[in-house]
SEMI-623660 format. One record per residue (C-alpha): residue in three letters; x, y, z. Coordinates in steps of 0.2 Angstrom, whole numbers, plus 2048, in hexadecimal, padded with zeros to 3 digits. Last residue first. Layout:
residues N
ALAXYZ;...
***
This chain:
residues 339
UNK84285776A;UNK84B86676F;UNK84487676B;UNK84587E77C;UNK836884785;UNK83A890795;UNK8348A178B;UNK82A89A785;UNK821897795;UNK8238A879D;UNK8198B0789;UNK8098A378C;UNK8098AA79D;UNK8098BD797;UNK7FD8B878A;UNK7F08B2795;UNK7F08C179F;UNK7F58C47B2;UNK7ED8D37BB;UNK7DD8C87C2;UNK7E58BC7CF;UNK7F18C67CB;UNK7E98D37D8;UNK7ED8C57E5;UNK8008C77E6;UNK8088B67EA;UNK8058B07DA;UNK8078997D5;UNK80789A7C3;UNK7FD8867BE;UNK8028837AC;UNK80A8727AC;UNK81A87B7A9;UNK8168857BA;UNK8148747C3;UNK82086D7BD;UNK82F87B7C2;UNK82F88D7C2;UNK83D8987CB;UNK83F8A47BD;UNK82D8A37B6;UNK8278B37BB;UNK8398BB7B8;UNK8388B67A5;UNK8438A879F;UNK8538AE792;UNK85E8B47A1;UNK8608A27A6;UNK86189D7B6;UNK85888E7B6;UNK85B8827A7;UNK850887798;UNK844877796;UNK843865793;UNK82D862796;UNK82884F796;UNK81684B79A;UNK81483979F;UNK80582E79F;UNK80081D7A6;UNK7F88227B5;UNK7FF8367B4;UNK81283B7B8;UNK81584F7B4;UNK82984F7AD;UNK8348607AE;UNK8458607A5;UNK8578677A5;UNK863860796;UNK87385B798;UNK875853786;UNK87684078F;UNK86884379C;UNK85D84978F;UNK86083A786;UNK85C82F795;UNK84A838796;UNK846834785;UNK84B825789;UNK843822797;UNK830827790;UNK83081A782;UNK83480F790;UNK82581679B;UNK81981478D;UNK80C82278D;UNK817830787;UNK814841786;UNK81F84E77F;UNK81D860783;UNK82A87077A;UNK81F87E783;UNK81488A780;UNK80887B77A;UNK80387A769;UNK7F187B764;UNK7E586D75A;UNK7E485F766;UNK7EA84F766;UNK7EF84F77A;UNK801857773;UNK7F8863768;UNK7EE86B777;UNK7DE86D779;UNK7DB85C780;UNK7E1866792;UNK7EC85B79B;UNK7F886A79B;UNK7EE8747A5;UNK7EC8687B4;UNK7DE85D7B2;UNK7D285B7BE;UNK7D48497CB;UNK7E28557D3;UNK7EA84B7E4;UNK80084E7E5;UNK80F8477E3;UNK82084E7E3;UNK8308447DD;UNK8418437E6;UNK85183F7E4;UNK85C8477EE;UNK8638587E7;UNK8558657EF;UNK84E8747E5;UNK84B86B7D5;UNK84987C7C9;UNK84B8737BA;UNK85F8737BC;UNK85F8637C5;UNK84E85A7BE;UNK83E85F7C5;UNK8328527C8;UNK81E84F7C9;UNK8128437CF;UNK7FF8407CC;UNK7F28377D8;UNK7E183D7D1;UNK7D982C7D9;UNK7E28267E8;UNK7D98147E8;UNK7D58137D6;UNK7E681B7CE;UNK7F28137DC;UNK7F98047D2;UNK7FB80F7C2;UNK80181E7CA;UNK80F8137D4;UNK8128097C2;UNK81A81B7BC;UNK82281F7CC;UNK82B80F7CC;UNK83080F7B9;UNK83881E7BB;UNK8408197CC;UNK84880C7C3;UNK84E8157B4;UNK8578227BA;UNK8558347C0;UNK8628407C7;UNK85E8497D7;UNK86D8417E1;UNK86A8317EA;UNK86C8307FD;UNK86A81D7FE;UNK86282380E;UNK853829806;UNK84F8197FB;UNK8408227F0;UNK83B8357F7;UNK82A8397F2;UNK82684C7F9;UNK81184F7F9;UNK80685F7F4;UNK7F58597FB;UNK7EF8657F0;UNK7FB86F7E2;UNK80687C7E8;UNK80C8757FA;UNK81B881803;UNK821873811;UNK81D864801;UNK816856810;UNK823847810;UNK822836809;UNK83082B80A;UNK83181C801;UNK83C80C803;UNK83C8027F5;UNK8377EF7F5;UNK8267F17EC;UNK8217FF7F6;UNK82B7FF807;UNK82780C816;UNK826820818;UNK81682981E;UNK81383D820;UNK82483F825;UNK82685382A;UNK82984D83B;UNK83B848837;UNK83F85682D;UNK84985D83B;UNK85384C839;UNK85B850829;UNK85684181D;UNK84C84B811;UNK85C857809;UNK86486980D;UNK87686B80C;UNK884860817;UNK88085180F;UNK8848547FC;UNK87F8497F0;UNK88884A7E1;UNK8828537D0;UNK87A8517C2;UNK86D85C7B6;UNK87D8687B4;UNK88287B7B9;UNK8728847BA;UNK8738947C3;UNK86C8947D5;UNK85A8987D8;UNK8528877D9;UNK8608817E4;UNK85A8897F3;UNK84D8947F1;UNK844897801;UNK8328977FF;UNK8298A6807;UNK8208A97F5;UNK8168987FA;UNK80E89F808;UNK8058AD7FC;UNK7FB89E7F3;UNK7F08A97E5;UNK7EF89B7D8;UNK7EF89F7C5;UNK7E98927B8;UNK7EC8947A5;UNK7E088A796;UNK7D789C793;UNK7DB8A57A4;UNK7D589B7B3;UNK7D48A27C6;UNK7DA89B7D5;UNK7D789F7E9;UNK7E38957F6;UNK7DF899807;UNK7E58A9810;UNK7F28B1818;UNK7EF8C0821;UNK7EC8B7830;UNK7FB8B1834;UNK8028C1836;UNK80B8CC82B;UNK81D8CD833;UNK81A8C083F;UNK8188B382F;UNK8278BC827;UNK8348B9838;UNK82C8A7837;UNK8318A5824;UNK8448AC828;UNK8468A1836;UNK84089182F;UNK84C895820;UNK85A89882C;UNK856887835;UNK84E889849;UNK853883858;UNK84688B863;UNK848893874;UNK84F8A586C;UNK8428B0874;UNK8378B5867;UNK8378A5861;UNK83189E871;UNK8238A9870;UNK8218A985F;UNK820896860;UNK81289586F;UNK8078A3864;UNK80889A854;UNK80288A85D;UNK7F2893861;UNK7EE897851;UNK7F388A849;UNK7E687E852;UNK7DA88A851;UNK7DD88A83C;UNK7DD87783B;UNK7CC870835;UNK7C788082F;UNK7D887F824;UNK7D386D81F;UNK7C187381A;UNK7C6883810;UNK7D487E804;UNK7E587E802;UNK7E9888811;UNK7EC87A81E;UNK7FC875815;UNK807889815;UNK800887828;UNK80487582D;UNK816877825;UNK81988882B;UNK81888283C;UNK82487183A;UNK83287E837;UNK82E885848;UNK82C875851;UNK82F876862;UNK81B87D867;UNK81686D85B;UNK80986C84E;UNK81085D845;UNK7FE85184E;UNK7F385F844;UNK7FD85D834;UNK7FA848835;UNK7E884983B;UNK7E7853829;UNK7F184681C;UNK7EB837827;UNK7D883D824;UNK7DA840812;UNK7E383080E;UNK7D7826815;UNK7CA82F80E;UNK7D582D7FA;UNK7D781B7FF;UNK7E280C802;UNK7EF81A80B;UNK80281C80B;UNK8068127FC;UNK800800800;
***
């Protein structure tokens, strides 16, 4: 079983979970529950006078130096006090043409990390001493770990969630693999969607290469619940047999060999990529590596989600500002030719 034999089961172990992290020790833990409990009405009802009083205990201790806290805990604690919990609302969207635009204002306190630096390759070697999912503080961010089919999976909660029930999937954690795809976990995500599609319906995963704005290099994939289609899926466009071409360069298999080696060969030319994992469907999007001059700023720290044409704002006047040809110009702008 993969975390829970149903979509209720699941949905009550994804929310008894946040309210058991809520924690007067766990600053880091905080911002988790909060950026989580905003994704739609009825979970953040369920949670918010839990929150609220918790957020109390923590700035107190906060305040006063009792709490061990990361420096990118620090700085989006220091913001929360800045404009109050309560300024921060739950997700609203808005559709222009095919495009989606969430209003998540949490999400714009995201540390970077490796999104933000130049590209420099699509591999490199795991490196203990920076941020990965087996530090300990992360501990009580595990929404469930255990063996699927003989692998060890790691589930953790996405801290800054832009899709629902926004998940981290991390295969053989203490093998401390690097961000770099290969066959095997390919094929396991990709027969994961199948097995799961009728007891966790609208189960998708996504990944970001290295230079694709992957923040974290350990392997990792992020999962999430969407029975609607995400942009992308759309029949409108030329990829799903329809008549218009998508802003980006898209290819979609639906063998997971055929797949792989389009994959691989990306691998061998260097080249960055963004995939969206459907039961038995793969979109594949190779892109301008991060940190090119060439992408526009809205789309400077993009990564699936964003190719799959969900722009997460953290100003609420785009909900209605933002045009259809603006976001139709941000992804061009990350397509490349490559085929």
């Amino acid at each position: 079983m993969f975390i829970a034999g149903s979509i209720e089961a699941f949905q009550h172990q994804f929310i008894q979970s946040l309210r058991n992290m809520l924690s007067p020790e766990e600053a880091g833990a905080f911002i988790l529950v909060l950026a989580n409990s905003l994704q739609d009405e009825s979970l953040y009802a369920g949670l918010k006078n839990n929150i609220a009083s918790m957020f109390r205990e923590i700035q107190s201790k906060f305040r006063t130096n009792e709490l061990v806290v990361t420096d990118d805990d620090r700085a989006v604690f220091q913001a929360l006090e800045r404009y109050g919990i309560e300024s921060f609302s739950v997700w609203q969207s808005t559709r222009k043409d095919s495009w989606e635009i969430m209003f998540n204002p949490v999400r714009a306190l995201r540390p970077a990390r490796a999104s933000n630096v130049l590209f420099d390759g699509i591999r490199r070697p795991f490196e203990a001493n920076k941020f990965n999912f087996n530090k300990v503080f992360l501990r009580p961010e595990i929404l469930w770990e255990d063996y699927w089919q003989q692998t060890r999976l790691r589930v953790l909660y996405n801290k800054f969630p832009v899709v629902p029930y926004h998940l981290i999937i991390v295969p053989d954690p203490h093998q401390q693999l690097p961000q770099y795809l290969t066959a095997t976990y390919h094929d396991m995500m990709w027969q994961l969607l199948l097995q799961q599609q009728t007891r966790l319906p609208g189960l998708g995963i996504g990944y970001n290469s290295l230079g694709a704005c992957a923040s974290v290099n350990q392997l990792h994939f992020q999962g999430f619940m969407r029975e609607a289609s995400l942009p992308i899926e759309l029949q409108r466009w030329r990829h799903n047999g329809g008549d218009d071409p998508y802003p980006m360069n898209c290819i979609v298999f639906d063998s997971a060999q055929a797949c792989w080696r389009k994959i691989d060969e990306y691998h061998q030319h260097h080249q960055p990529y963004n995939l969206l994992y459907r039961p038995g469907r793969c979109y594949v999007l190779p892109r301008v590596a991060q940190g090119s001059d060439t992408v526009l700023p809205r789309v400077r720290g993009a990564g699936w989600i964003e190719q799959c044409g969900v722009f997460n704002v953290a100003d609420h006047a785009e909900l209605e500002s933002v045009i259809t040809a603006e976001l139709d110009h941000c992804l061009r702008s990350l397509s490349v030719s490559v085929e």
